[in-house]
C-alpha positions in Angstrom: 150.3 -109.8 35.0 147.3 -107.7 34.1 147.9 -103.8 33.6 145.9 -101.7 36.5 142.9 -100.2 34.5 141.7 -96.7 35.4 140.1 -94.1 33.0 142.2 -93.1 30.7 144.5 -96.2 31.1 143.0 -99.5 29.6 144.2 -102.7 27.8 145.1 -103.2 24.1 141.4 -103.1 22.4 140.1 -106.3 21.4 137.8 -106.6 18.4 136.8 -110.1 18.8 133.3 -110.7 17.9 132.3 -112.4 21.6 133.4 -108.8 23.0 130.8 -106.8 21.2 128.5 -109.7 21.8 129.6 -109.7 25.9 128.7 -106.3 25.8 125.4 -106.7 24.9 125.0 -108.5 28.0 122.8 -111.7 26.6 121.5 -113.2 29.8 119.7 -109.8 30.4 118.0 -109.8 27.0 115.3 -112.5 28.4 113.7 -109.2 29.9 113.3 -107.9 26.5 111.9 -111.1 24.3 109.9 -112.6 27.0 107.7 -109.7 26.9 106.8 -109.1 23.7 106.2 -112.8 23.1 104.0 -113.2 26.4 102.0 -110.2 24.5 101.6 -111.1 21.2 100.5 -114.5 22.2 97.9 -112.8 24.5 97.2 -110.6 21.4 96.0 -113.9 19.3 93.4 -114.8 21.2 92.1 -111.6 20.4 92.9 -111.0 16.5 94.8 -112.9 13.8 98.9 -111.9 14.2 100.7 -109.1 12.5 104.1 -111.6 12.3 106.1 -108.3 10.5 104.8 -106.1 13.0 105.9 -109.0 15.8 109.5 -108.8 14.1 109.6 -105.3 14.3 108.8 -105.2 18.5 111.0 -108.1 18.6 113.8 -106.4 17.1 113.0 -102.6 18.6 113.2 -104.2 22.4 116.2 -106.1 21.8 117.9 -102.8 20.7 116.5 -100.8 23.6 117.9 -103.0 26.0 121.4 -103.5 24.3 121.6 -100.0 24.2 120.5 -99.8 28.1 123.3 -102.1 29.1 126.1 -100.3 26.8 124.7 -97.2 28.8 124.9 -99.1 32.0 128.7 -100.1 30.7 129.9 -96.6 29.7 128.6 -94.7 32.8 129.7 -97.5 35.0 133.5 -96.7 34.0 133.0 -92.9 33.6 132.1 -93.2 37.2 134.7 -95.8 38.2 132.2 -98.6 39.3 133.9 -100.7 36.9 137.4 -102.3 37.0 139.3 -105.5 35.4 138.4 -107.4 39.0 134.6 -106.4 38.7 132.6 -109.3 38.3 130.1 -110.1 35.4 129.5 -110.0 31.9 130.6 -106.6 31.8 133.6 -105.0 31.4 134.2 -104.3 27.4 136.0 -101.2 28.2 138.5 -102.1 31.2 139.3 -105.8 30.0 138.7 -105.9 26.9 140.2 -102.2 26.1 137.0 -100.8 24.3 137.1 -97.0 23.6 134.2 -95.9 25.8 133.4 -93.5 23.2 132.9 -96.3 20.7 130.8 -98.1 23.5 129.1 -94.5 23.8 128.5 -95.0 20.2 127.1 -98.2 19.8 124.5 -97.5 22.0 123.0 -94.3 20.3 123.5 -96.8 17.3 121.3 -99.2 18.6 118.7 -96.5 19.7 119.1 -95.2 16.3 117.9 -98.2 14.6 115.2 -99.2 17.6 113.7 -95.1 16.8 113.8 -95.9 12.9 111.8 -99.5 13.3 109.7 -97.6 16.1 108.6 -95.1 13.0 107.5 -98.6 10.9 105.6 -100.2 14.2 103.9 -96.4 14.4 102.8 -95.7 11.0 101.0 -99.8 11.3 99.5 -99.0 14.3 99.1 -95.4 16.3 101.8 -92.7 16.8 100.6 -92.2 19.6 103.5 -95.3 20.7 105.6 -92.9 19.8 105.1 -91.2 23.0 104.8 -94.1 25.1 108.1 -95.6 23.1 110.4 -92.6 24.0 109.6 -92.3 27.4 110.6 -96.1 27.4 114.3 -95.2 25.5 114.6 -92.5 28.1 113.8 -94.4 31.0 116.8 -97.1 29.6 119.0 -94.1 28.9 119.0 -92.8 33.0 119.1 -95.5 34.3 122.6 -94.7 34.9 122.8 -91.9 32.9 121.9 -88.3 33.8 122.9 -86.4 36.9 120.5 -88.9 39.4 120.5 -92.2 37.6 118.1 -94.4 38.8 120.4 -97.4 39.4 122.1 -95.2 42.0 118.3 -95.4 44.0 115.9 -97.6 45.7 113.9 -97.6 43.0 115.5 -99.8 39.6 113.7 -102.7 40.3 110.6 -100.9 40.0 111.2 -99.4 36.8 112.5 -102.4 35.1 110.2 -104.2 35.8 107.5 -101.3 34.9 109.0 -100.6 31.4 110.5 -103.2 30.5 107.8 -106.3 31.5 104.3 -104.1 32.2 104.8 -101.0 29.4 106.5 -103.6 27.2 103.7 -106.8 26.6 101.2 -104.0 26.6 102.6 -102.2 23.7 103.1 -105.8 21.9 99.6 -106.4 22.4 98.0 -103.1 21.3 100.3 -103.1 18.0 98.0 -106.0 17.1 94.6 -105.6 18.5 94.4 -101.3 18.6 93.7 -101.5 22.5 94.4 -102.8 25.7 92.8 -106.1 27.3 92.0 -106.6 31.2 93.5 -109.7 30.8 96.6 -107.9 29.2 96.9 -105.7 32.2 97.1 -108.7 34.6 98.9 -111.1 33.1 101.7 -108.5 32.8 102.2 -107.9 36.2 104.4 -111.4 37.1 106.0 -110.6 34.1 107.3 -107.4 35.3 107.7 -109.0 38.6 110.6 -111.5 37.4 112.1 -108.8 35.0 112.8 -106.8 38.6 114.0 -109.6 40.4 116.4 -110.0 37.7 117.8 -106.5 38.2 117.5 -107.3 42.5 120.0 -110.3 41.3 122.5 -108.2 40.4 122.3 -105.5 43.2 122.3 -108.9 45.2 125.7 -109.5 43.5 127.1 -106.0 43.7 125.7 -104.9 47.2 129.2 -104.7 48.2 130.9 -102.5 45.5 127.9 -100.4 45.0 127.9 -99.3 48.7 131.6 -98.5 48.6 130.7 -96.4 45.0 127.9 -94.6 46.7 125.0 -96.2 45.1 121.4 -96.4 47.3 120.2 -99.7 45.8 117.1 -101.7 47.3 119.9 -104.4 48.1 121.7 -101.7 49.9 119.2 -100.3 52.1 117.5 -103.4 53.6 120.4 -105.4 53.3 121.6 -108.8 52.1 119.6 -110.9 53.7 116.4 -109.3 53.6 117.7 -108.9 49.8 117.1 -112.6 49.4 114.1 -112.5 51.2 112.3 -110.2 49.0 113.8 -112.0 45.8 111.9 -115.0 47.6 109.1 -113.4 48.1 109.0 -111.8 44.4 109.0 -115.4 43.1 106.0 -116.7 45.7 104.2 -113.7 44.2 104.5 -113.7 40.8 103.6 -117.4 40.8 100.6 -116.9 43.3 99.3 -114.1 41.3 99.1 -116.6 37.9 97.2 -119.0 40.2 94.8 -116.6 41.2 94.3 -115.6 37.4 93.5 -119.3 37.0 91.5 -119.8 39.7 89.1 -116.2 38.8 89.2 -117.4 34.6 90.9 -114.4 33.6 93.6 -116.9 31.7 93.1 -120.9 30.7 94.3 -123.5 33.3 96.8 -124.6 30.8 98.5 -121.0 32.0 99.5 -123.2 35.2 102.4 -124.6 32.8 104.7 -121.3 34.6 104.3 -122.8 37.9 107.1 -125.5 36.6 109.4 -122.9 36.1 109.5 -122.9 40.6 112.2 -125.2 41.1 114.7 -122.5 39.0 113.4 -120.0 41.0 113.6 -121.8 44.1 117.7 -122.6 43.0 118.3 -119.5 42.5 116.9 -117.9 45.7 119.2 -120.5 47.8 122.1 -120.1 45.5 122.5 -116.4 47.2 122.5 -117.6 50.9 125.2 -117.2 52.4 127.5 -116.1 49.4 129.3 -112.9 50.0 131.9 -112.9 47.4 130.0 -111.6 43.7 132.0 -114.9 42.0 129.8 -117.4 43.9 126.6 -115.5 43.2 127.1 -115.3 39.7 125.0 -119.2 39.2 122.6 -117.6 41.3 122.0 -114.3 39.3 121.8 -116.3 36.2 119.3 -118.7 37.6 117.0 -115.5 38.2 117.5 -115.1 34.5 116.7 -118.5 33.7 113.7 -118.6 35.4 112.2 -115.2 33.9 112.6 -117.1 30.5 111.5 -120.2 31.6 108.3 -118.9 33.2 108.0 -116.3 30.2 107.5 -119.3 27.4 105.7 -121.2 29.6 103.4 -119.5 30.4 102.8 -118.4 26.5 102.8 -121.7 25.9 99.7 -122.6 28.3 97.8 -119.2 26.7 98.3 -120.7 23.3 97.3 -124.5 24.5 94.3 -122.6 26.2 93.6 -120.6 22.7 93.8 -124.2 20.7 92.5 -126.7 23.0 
């Protein structure tokens, strides 16, 4: 029989490696590398590749968002969203018994090192990034941190999907040409389109729990089925807008490659009707995962075949 977990009452600690792994939460880290892979590919049409400098972004936005979902796990319990039934990857602190403090820690850790290669990816390119690159920590950090964090509004899906996809594959592209690209601008945006239906997924998942914890989530206010409607309509509009950028010659035909990346998005959008229970959504929030990464390497796979062919 599992012990009732409550702050200040949790399970014998575990220190197996798969729990520190868990709590990085690895089907969200897609958001992280598919950026900076979509802009450094769109960076070399423009200018041979920096591949150190490509590590370092690689390596900085993996941290940032490890350390954004250890702050999403520590505030969670702290404000006793989390328990040992929650579903999700989740959870290091009341199943696996965790020291929230030590969670606390790991995630100043990880901005810690992300700051330190941040300094590197500055002094190789402008410091101004190191503006632009705080403002992106901070925007991680209160997410659910802070006295109003934005996960509790309407509004997390916008700002995933702004710093995390848009700020994100423009920073990976000006650390290798010095500047900004039209064609950088655009391409971004169904990039950051899929990062925030990603995020919609899980307030899909959680409408329910959230509402009872007091949380104003998009999911929340227009409610479960217009929830699924949108994350429908996110899809049709992030592959729409990447046939338009075809269609105008801002980006190669071969850039139509993403559009096979449909029939995930189209499986994950019907995996959420008519589920109510967070267990059966969970193949549907990890199809909305899927199909940011699929998309993602496809379509940096049709910008490179465009660069070569």
């Amino acid at each position: 029989m599992q012990p009732v977990t409550h702050i200040g009452h949790r399970p014998p600690a575990r220190r197996d490696w798969r729990v520190f792994w868990r709590l990085t939460r690895p089907h969200t880290l897609t958001a992280a590398f598919v950026p900076v892979c979509v802009g450094t590919v769109l960076a070399m049409g423009e200018t041979s590749v920096n591949w150190l400098l490509f590590v370092a972004m690689m390596a900085a936005s993996l941290l940032i968002q490890a350390a954004t979902n250890m702050f999403n796990e520590y505030y969670d319990y702290k404000r006793g969203l989390d328990s040992p039934e929650s579903v999700g990857i989740g959870g290091a602190i009341v199943r696996d018994g965790l020291k929230p403090k030590t969670v606390l820690a790991l995630a100043f850790a990880c901005f810690g090192a992300a700051m330190l290669i941040g300094v590197y990816i500055c002094a190789q390119s402008s410091w101004w990034l190191a503006l632009v690159g705080t403002v992106c920590m901070a925007a991680g950090y209160f997410y659910t941190g802070g006295p109003v964090p934005i996960a509790y509004t309407p509004f997390g899906e916008l700002a995933a999907g702004f710093f995390m996809g848009f700020m994100i594959i423009l920073i990976s592209f000006f650390i290798q040409t010095g500047g900004v690209s039209k064609e950088a601008v655009l391409v971004a945006v169904p990039v950051a389109i899929f990062i925030g239906a990603i995020l919609l997924a899980n307030n899909i998942r959680d409408l329910d729990g959230d509402r009872e914890k007091g949380r104003k989530t998009l999911a929340i206010l227009i409610g479960r089925d217009w929830a699924i409607r949108v994350l429908a309509m996110m899809f049709a509009a992030a592959f729409l807008w990447t046939v338009a950028l075809v269609l105008l010659g801002i980006v190669p035909f071969w850039a139509m490659l993403a559009l096979l990346s449909a029939p995930k998005a189209a499986a994950a959008a019907r995996g959420f009707i008519g589920k109510t229970k967070p267990a059966e959504m969970m193949p549907a929030m990890k199809a909305t995962a899927q199909t940011n990464t699929q998309f993602g390497f496809l379509l940096a796979i049709g910008l490179l075949f465009g660069q070569w062919l």
